[in-house]
Structures are given as structure tokens and as C-alpha cells.
Backbone as CSV, one residue per row, in Angstrom:
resi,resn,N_x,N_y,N_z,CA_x,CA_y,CA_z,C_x,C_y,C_z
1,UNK,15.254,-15.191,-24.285,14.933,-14.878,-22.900,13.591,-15.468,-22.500
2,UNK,12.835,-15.296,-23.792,11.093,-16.104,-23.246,11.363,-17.342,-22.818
3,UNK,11.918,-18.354,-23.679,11.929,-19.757,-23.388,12.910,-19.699,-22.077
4,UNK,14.202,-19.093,-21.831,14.906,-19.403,-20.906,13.619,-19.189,-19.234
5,UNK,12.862,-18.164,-19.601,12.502,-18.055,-18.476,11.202,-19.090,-18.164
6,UNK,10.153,-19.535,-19.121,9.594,-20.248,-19.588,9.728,-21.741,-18.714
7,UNK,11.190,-22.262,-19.029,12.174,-23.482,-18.712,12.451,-23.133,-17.296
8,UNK,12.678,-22.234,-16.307,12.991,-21.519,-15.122,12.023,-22.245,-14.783
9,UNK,11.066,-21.383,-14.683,9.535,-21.557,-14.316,9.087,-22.736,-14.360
10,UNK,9.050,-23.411,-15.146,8.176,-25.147,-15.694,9.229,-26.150,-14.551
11,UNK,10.562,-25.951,-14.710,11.611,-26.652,-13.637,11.522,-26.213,-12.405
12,UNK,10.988,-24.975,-11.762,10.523,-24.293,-10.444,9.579,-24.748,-10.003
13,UNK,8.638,-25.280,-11.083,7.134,-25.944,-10.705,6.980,-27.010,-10.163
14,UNK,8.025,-28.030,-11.475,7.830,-29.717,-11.103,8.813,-29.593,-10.004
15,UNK,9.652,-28.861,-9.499,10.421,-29.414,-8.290,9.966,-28.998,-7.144
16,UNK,8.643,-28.169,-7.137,7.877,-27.854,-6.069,6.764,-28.838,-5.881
17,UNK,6.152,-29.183,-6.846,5.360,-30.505,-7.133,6.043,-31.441,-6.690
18,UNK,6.915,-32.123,-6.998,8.186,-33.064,-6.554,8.027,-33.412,-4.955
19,UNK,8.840,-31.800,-4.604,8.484,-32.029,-3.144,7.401,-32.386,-2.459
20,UNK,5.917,-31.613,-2.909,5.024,-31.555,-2.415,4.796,-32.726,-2.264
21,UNK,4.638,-33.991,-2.952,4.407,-35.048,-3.357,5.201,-36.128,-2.226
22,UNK,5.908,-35.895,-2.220,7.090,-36.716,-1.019,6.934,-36.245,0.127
23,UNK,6.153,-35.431,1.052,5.756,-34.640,1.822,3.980,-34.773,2.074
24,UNK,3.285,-35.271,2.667,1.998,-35.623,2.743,1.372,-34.645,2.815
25,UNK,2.401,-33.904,4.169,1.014,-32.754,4.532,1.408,-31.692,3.865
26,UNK,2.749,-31.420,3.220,2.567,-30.220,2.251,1.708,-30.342,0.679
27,UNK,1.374,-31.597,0.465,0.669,-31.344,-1.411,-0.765,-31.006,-1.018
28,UNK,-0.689,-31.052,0.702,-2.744,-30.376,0.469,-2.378,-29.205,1.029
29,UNK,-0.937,-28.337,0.780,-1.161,-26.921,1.259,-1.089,-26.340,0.023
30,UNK,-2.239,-24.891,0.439,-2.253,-23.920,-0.595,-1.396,-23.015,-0.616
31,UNK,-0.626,-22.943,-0.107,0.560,-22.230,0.449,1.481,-22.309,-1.269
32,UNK,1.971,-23.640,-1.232,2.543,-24.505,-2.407,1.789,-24.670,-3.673
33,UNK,0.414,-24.708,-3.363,-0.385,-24.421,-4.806,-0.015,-22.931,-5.456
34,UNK,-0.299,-21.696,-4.362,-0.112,-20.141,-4.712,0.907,-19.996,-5.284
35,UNK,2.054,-20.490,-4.229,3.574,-20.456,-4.979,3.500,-20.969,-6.593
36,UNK,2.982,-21.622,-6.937,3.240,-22.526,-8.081,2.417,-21.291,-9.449
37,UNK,1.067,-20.951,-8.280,0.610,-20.412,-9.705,1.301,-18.755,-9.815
38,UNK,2.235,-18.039,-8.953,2.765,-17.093,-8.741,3.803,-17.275,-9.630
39,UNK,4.030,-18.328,-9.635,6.016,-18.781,-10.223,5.017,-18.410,-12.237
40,UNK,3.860,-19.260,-12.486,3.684,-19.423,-13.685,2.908,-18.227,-14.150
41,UNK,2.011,-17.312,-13.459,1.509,-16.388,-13.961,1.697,-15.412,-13.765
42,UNK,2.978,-14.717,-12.455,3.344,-13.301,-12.175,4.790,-13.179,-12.995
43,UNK,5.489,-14.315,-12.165,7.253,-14.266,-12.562,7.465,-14.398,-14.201
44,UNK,6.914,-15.385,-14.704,7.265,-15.659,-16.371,6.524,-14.194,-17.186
45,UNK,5.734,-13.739,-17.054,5.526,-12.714,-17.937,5.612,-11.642,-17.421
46,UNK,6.157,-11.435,-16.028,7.008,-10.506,-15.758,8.354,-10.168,-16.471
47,UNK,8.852,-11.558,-16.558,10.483,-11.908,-16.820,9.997,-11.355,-18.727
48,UNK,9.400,-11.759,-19.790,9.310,-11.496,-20.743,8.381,-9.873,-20.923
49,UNK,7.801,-8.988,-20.440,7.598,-8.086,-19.820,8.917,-7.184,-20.297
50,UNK,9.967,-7.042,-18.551,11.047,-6.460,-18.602,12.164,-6.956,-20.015
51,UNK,11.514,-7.856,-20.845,12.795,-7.878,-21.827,12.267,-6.748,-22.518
52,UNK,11.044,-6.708,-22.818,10.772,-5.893,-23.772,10.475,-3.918,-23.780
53,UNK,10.831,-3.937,-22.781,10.946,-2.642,-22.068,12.329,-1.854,-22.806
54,UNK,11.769,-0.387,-23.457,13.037,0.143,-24.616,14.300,0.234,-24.425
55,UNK,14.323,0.517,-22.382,15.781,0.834,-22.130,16.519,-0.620,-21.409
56,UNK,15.744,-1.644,-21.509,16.663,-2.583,-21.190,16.614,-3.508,-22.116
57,UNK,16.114,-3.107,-23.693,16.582,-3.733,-25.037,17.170,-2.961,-25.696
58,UNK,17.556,-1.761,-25.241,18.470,-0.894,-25.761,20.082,-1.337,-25.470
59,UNK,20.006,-1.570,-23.714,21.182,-2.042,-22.916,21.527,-3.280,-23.662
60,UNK,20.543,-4.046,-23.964,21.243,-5.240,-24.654,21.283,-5.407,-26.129
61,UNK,21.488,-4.426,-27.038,21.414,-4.067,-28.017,22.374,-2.713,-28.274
62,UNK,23.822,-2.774,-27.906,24.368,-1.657,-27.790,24.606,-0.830,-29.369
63,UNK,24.211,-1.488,-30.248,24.305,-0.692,-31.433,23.197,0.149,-31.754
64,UNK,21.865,0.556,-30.824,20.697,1.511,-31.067,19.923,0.592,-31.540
65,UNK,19.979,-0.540,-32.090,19.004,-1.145,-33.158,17.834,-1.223,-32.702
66,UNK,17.420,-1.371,-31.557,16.390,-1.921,-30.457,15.518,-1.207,-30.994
């Protein structure tokens, strides 16, 4: 789940970069910078966060092992 979300994130980035880049007046907005650092420092260790939380590694662990 780390890397899947990890790979989310890093491919969410460069295709916001991407755009920004082909777009003049959006790569000098901070608008698109925030987004970028929101995607890499709230969403990804959010996303690895909720894996590790007891009752939703329990849910995915239906034998108790969690």
C-alpha cells in the first residue's frame, strides 16, 4: 500500500508539473506549487497512516493476525 500510494503521488506530481510547464502562466502559480506539496506531504502519509490503523488492518487481515 506504501509504494502503491507513493507511485499515486510521484505520477500526480509529474503530471501536474507536465501541465504546468505547457501552460506559461500556470508554472508561476502557487496555486499548483501548494497542490503539489499537499499531494506529497498530506495525501501520501495520510494514505500509509490509515493502513496502519488496527481496525482497518484488521478488515484486511480477516484471520485476527493484524
Amino acid at each position: 500500500m506504501s509504494r502503491l500510494g507513493m507511485l499515486l503521488c510521484m505520477a500526480a506530481a509529474w503530471v501536474l508539473i507536465i501541465r504546468c510547464r505547457r501552460l506559461s502562466n500556470a508554472s508561476k502559480s502557487p496555486l499548483i506549487r501548494t497542490l503539489i506539496y499537499y499531494l506529497v506531504w498530506v495525501v501520501y502519509p495520510s494514505v500509509d497512516a490509515v493502513a496502519e490503523l488496527p481496525w482497518v488492518a484488521a478488515a484486511r487481515d480477516p484471520t485476527g493476525r493484524a
